[in-house]
DOFI-965883 format. One record per residue (C-alpha): residue in one letter; x, y, z. Coordinates in pm, 1 decimal. Example, Ala and Ser with C-alpha at 12.3 -4.5 7.8 and 13.67 -1.06 7.14 Angstrom:
% DOFI-965883
("A",(1230.0,-450.0,780.0)),
("S",(1367.0,-106.0,714.0)),
This chain:
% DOFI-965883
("X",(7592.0,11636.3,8969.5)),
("X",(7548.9,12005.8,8893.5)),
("X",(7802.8,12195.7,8635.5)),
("X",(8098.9,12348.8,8829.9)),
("X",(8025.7,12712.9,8909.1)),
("X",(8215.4,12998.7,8721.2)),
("X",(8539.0,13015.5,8925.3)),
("X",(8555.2,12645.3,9069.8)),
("X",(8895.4,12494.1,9125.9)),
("X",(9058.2,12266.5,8901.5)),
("X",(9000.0,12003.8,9187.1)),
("X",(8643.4,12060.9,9166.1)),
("X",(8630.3,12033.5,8808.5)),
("X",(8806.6,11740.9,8810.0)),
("X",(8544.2,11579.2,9089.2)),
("X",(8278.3,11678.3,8829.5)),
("X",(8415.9,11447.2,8544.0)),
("X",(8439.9,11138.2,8746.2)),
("X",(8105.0,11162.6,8812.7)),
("X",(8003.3,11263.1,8486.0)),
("X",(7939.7,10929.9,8277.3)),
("X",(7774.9,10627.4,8440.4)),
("X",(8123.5,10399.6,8357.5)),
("X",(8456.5,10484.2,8433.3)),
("X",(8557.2,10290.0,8096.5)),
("X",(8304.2,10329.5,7813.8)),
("X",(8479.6,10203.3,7502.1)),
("X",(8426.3,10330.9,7148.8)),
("X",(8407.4,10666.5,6976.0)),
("X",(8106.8,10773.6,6819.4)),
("X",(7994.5,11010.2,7173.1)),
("X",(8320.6,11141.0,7139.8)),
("X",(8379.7,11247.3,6797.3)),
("X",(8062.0,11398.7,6803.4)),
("X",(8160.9,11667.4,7047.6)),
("X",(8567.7,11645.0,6883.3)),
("X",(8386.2,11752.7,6582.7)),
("X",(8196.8,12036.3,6748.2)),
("X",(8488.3,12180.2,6883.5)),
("X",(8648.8,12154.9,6525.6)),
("X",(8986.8,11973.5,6601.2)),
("X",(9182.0,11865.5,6345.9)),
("X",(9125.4,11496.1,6379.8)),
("X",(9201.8,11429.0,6026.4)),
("X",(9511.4,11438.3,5814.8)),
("X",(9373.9,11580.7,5501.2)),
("X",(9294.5,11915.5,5713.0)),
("X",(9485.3,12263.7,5644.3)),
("X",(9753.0,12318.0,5836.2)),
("X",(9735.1,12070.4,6046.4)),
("X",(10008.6,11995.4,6330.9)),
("X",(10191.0,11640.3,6247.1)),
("X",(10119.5,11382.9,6471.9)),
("X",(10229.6,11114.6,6647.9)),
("X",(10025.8,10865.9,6794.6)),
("X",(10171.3,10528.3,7061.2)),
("X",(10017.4,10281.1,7170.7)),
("X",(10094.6,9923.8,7343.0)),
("X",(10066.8,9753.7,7666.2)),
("X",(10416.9,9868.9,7809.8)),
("X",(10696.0,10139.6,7678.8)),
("X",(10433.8,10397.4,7557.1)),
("X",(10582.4,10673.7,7830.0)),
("X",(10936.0,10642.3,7720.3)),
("X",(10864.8,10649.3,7385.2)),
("X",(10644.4,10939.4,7424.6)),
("X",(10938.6,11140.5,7593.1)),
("X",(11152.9,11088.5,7330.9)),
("X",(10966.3,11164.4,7075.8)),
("X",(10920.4,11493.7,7245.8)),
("X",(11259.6,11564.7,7329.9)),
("X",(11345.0,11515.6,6952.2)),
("X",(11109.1,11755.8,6833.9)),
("X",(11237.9,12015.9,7099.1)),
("X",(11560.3,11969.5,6988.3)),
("X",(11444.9,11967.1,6606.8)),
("X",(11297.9,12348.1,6691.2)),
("X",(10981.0,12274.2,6696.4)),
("X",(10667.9,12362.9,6931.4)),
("X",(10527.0,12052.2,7063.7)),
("X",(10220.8,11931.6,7276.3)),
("X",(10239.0,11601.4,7506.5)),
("X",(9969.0,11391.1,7572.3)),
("X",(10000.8,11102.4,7824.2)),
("X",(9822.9,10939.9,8072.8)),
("X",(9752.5,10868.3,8369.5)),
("X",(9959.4,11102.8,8634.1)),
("X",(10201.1,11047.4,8940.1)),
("X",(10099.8,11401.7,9189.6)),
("X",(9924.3,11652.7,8901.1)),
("X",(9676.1,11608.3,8671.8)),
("X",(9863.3,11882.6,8489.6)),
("X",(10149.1,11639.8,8435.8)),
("X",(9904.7,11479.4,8149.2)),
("X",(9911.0,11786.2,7920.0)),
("X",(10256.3,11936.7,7872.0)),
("X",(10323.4,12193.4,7607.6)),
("X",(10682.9,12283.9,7523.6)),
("X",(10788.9,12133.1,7840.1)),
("X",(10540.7,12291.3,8041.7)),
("X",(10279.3,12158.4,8198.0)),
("X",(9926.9,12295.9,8139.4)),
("X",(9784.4,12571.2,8414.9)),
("X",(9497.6,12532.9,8646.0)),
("X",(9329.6,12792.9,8387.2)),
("X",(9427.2,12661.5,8122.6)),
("X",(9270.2,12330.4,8184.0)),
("X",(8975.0,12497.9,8384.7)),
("X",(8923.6,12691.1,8051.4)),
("X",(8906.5,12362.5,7818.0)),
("X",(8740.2,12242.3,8033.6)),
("X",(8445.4,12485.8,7989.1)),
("X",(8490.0,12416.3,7602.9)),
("X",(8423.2,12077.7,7612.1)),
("X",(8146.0,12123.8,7825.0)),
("X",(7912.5,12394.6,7622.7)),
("X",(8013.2,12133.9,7336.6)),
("X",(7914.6,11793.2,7473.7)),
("X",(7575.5,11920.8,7498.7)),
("X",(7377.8,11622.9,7665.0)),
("X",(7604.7,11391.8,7495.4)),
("X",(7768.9,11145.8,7793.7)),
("X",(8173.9,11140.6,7804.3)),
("X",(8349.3,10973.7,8062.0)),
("X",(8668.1,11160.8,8288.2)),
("X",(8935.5,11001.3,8020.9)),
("X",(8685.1,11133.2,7692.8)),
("X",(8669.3,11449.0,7837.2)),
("X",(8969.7,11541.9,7938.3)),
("X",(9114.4,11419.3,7612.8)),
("X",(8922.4,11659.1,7437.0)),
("X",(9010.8,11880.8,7678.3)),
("X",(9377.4,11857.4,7595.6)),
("X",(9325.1,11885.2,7257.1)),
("X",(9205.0,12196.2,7284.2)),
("X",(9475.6,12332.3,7425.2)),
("X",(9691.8,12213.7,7129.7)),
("X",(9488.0,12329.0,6889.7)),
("X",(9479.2,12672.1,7047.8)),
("X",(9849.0,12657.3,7096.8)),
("X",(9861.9,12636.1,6673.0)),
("X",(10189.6,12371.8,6756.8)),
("X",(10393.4,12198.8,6508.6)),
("X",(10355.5,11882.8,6684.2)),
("X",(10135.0,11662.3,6847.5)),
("X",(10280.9,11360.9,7054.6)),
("X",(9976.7,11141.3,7177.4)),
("X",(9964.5,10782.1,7421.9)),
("X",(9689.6,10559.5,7402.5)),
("X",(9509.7,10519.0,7711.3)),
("X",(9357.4,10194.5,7713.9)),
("X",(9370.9,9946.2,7360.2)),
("X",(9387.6,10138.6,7050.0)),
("X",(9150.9,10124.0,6798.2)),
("X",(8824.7,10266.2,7066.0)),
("X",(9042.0,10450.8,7268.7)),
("X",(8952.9,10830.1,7236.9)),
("X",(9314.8,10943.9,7168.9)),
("X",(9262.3,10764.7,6803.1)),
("X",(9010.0,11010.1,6721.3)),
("X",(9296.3,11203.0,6561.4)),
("X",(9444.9,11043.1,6240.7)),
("X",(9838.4,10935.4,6329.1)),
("X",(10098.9,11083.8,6042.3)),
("X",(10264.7,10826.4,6203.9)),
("X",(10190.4,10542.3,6456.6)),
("X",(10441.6,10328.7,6698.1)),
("X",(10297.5,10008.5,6861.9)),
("X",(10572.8,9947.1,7161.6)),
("X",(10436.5,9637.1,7347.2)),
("X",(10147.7,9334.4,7344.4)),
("X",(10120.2,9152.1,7657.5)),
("X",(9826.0,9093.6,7904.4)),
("X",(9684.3,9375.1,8092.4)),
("X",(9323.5,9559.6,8079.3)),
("X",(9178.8,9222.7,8079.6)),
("X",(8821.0,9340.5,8167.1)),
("X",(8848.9,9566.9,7888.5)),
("X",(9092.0,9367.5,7573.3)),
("X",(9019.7,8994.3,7684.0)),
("X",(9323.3,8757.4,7725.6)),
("X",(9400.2,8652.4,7371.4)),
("X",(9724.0,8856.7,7251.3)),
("X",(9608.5,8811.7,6897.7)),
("X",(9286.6,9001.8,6969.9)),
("X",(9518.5,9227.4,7206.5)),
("X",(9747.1,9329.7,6933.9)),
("X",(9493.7,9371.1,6689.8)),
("X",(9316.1,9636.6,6901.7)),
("X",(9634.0,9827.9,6986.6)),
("X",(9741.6,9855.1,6624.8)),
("X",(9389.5,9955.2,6544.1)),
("X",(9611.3,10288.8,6539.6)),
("X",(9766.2,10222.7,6235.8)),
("X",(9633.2,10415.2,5912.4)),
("X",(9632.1,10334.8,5550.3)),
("X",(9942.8,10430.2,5389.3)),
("X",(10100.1,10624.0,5643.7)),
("X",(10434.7,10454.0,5848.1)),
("X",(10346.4,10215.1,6197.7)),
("X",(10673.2,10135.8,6363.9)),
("X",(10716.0,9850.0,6591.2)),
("X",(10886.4,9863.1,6938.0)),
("X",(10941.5,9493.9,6980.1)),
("X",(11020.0,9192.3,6803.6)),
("X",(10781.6,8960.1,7015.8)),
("X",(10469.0,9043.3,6931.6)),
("X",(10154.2,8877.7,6792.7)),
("X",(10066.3,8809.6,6410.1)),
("X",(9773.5,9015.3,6453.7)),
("X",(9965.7,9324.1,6470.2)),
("X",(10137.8,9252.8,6102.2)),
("X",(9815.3,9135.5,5997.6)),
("X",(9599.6,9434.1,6102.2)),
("X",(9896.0,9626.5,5892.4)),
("X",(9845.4,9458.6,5587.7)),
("X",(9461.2,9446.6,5617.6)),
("X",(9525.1,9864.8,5663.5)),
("X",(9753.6,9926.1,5413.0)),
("X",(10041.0,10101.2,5669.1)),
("X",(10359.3,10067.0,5559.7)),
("X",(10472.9,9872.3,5832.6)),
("X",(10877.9,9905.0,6001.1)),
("X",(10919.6,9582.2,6222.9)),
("X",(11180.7,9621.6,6511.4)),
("X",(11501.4,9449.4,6408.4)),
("X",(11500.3,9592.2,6079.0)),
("X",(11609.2,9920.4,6003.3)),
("X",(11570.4,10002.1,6412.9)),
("X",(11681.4,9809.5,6730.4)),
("X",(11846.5,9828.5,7021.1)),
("X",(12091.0,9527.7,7160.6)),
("X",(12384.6,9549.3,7422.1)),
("X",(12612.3,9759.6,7167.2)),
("X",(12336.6,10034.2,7171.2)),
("X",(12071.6,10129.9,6916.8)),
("X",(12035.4,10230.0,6604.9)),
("X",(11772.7,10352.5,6361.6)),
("X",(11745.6,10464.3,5968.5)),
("X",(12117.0,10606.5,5877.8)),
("X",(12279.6,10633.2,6247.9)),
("X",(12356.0,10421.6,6541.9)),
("X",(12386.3,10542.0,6950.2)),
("X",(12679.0,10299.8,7090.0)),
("X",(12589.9,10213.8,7470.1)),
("X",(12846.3,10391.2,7618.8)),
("X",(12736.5,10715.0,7478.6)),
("X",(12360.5,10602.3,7620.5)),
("X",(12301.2,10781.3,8007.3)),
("X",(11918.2,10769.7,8005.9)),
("X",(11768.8,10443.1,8228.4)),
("X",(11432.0,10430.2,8015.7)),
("X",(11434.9,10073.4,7772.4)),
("X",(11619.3,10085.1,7494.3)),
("X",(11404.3,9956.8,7255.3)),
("X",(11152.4,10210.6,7279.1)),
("X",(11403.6,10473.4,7227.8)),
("X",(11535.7,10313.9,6899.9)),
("X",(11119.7,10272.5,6802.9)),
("X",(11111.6,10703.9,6929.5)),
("X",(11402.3,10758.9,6684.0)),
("X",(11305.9,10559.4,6362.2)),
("X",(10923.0,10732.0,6413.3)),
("X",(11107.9,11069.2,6412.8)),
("X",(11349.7,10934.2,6086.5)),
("X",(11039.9,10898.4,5899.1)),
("X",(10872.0,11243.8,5961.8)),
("X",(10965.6,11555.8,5738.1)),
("X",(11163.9,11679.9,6050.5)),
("X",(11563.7,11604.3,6129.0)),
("X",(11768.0,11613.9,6376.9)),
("X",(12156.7,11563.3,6391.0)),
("X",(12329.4,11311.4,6488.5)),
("X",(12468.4,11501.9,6811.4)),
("X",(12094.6,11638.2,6859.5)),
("X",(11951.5,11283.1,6902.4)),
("X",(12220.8,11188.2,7103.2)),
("X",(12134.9,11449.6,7305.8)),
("X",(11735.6,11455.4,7320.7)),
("X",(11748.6,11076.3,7371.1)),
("X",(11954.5,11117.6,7732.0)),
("X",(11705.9,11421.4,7865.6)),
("X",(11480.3,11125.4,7895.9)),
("X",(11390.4,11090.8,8226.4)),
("X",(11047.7,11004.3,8305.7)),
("X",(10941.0,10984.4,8710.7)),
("X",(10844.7,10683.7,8828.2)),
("X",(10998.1,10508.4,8557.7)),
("X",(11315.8,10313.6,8642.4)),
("X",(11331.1,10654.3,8881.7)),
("X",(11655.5,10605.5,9132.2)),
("X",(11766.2,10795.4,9427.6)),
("X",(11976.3,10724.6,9745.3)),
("X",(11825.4,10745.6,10105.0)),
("X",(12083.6,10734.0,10386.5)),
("X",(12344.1,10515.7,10125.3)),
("X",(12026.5,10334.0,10065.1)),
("X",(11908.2,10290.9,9692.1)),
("X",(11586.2,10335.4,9579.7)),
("X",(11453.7,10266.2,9265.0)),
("X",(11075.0,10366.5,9200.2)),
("X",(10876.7,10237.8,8891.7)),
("X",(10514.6,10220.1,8776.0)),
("X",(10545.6,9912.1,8639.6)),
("X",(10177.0,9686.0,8701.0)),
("X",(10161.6,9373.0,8500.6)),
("X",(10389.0,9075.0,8393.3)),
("X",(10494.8,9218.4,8098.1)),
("X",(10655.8,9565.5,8331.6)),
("X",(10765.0,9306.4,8585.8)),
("X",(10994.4,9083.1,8376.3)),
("X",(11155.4,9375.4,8254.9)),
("X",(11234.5,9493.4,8599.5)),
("X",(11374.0,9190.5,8688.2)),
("X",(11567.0,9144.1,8365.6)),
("X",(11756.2,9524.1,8456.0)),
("X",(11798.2,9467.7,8865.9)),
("X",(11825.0,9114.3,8838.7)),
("X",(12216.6,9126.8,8960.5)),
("X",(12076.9,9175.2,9310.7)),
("X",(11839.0,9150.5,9568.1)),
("X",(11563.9,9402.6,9644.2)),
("X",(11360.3,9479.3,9924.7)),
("X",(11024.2,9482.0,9741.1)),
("X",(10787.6,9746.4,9853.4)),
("X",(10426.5,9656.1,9639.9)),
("X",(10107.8,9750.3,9651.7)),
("X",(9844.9,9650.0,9344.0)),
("X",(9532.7,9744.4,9250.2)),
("X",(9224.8,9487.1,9245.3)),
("X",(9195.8,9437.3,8879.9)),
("X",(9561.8,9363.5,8774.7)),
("X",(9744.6,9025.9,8771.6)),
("X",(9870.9,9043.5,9112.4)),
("X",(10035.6,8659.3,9116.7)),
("X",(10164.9,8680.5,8758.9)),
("X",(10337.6,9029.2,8860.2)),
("X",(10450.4,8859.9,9196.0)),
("X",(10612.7,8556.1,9030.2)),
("X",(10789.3,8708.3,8732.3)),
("X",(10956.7,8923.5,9036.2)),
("X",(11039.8,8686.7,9273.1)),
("X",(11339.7,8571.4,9155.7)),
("X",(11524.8,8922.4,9264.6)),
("X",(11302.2,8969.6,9594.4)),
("X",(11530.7,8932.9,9917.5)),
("X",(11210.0,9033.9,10091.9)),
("X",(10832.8,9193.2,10034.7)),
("X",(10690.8,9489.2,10163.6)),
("X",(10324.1,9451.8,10103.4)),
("X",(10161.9,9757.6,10127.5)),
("X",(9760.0,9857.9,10099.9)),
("X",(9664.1,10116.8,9903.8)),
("X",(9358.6,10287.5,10041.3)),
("X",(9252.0,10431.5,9674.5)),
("X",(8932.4,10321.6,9433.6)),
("X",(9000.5,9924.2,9305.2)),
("X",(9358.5,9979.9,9576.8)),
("X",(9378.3,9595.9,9749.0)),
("X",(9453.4,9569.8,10091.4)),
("X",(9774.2,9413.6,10253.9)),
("X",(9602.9,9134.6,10361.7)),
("X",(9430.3,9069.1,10040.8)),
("X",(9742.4,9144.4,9823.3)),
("X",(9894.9,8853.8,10031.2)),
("X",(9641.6,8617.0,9961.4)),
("X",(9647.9,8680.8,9611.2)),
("X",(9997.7,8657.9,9559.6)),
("X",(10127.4,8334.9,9692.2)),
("X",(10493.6,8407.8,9548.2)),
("X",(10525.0,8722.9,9773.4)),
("X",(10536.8,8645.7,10118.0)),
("X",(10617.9,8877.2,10344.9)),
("X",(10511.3,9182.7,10595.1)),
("X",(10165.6,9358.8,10574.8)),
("X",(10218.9,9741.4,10630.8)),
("X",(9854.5,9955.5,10587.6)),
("X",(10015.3,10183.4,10373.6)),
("X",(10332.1,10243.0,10098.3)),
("X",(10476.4,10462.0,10348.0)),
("X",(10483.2,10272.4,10608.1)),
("X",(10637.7,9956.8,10432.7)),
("X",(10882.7,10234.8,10244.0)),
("X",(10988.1,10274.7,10634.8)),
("X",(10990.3,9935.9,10675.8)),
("X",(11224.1,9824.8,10407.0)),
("X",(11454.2,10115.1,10465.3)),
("X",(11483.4,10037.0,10845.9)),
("X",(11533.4,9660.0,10760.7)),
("X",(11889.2,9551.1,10913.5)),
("X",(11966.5,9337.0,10563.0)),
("X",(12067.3,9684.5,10402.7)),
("X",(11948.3,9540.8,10038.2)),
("X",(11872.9,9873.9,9796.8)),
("X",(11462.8,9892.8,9772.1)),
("X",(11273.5,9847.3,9446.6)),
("X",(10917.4,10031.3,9473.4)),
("X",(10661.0,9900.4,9215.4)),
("X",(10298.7,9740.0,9136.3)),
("X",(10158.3,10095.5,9026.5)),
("X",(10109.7,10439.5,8980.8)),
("X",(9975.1,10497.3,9328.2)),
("X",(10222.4,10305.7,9473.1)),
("X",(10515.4,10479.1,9315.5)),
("X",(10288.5,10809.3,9407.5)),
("X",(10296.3,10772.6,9738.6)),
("X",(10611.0,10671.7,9770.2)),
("X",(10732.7,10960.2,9641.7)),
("X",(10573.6,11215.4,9857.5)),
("X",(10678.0,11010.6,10192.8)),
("X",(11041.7,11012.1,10041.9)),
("X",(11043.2,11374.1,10064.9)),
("X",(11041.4,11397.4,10420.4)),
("X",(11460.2,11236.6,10381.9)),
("X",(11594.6,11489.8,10155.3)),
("X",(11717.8,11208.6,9885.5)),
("X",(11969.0,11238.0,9644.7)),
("X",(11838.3,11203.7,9315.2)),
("X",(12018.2,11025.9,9003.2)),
């Protein structure tokens, strides 16, 4: 596929990088450091001047954590460049710099970088892009640099760049094409993150011995959850202060808020007491635990795709029933995700999703033997569905990012009210 012409669209750029590597997912890091290290990032910590940089990983929680992290350092003063992936409507939503997302031309322009760098060297859409938004940070000459793991850890392309300090947030099954099914192997890839020396916080008490034994075997200094940070129904705390619950107004999971706040506790920057009250509730990520009210109807909208996301769900709404609307995509664990929400469903809306790997109604259904229910040939139409249903139960949109996507844009069309 030729080289976009000088003045193509972001959307045409972006066509160009899916087709630019032979394999969506190409897993390790030697193509891309090569052309990180001709674009001279700052990849390593013992580089002048160099922003400070935080790095997440883990199978669940990585958003949340993420946004707080950012919200602290805005509140700490301090400029600040977000990396996360993948997006709900933008691709611009992936790089955000002081609470901005990154321009067509900005991108467009990285873009370019990248690609009179790469040479003839092969990087797939996530590699480049990546690079591409490091770039933009490094040209921004920020203070900080706030960066989620894509897929793993220790091959993923965001761990090109040495963490000041790492947070692992979550080990559970997902990826499987990609990580396998053990969690021991699972955990030991995602805190492949972790660096000698420097702090790796944990964002959950249940995870694998891998993860404490990849610490040791690194030499991190490692901050289990439970210790000096946690969260519990009182409210969370974290080196030297405590949130109480009632002071808490942001819906994102606790845990990973407490994991944000002890990461921040252990960099060279502070923050008040009052301040992290307050950067911890401007946390509000969409499509995460996202709720708004259609016609006295609730609707609550989250990404969530695998078991680990859907027993979490159905721990928070679990006082009620939902009308489920769902739609999956072929690779993920459609009956585990089914089963571990079944126990709140008062009905499913199965919805197809007509995107790459998206499963149809019909095959969604036959998949997931816990859900039965309607087949609608698209979220919006199953949205409509669930909303029109006589039963009046609130309506809990999930199984992925296109799902929740789509959702979103036919929700429009009713003027909700958010919050």
């Amino acid at each position: 596929m030729p080289k976009p012409p000088e003045g193509a669209s972001l959307f045409t750029w972006l066509d160009y990088l899916e087709h630019l590597h032979g394999q969506t997912i190409d897993m390790g890091l030697d193509r891309v450091r090569l052309v990180a290290d001709r674009l001279n990032l700052p990849l390593s910590r013992d580089e002048r001047n160099r922003p400070f940089v935080f790095t997440v990983a883990g199978t669940n929680g990585k958003g949340s954590t993420c946004a707080t992290l950012h919200q602290l350092s805005r509140v700490a003063g301090l400029s600040v460049g977000l990396y996360t992936s993948p997006h709900l409507h933008r691709f611009n939503e992936r790089v955000v710099i002081n609470q901005d997302m990154a321009s067509d031309d900005d991108l467009i322009r990285a873009f370019e970088q990248v690609e009179a760098a790469r040479g003839d060297v092969s990087l797939t859409y996530f590699e480049f892009t990546t690079l591409a938004a490091f770039v933009l940070f490094n040209d921004a000459d920020l203070d900080v640099w706030v960066l989620e793991i894509g897929l793993g850890g220790r091959l993923d392309a965001v761990n090109l760049v040495d963490a000041d300090i790492s947070v692992l947030t979550t080990v559970d099954r997902d990826h499987q094409a990609f990580l396998g099914d053990d969690l021991e192997q699972i955990g030991r890839e995602k805190a492949g993150v972790f660096r000698a020396g420097q702090p790796a916080v944990l964002g959950s008490a249940e995870l694998p011995m891998s993860v404490q034994e990849t610490a040791k075997a690194v030499g991190a200094q490692l901050f289990p959850f439970g210790a000096e940070h946690g969260a519990d129904d009182t409210g969370l705390w974290w080196r030297g202060s405590r949130l109480p619950e009632g002071r808490l107004r942001a819906t994102v999971p606790r845990a990973n808020q407490a994991a944000a706040l002890q990461a921040f506790a252990l960099s060279p920057f502070e923050v008040s007491p009052a301040d992290a009250e307050r950067a911890v509730n401007q946390v509000s990520i969409p499509g995460r635990m996202q709720t708004l009210t259609v016609a006295g109807r609730r609707v609550v909208l989250d990404v969530g795709h695998n078991p680990h996301a859907a027993r979490y769900l159905a721990q928070r709404l679990g006082h009620e029933r939902w009308s489920v609307v769902f739609g999956m995509l072929a690779d993920k664990d459609v009956e585990s995700v089914t089963q571990a929400l079944n126990p709140i469903v008062g009905g499913w809306y199965l919805a197809g999703l007509a995107v790459p790997r998206g499963l149809s109604a019909e095959t969604l259904a036959g998949r997931a033997t816990a859900a039965v229910g309607q087949c609608y040939h698209s979220v919006a139409a199953a949205l409509e569905a669930a909303l029109d249903d006589p039963a009046g139960r609130p309506v809990l949109v999930c199984g992925s990012f296109y799902t929740v996507a789509e959702a979103l844009e036919a929700l429009a069309a009713f003027e909700p009210e958010w919050g």
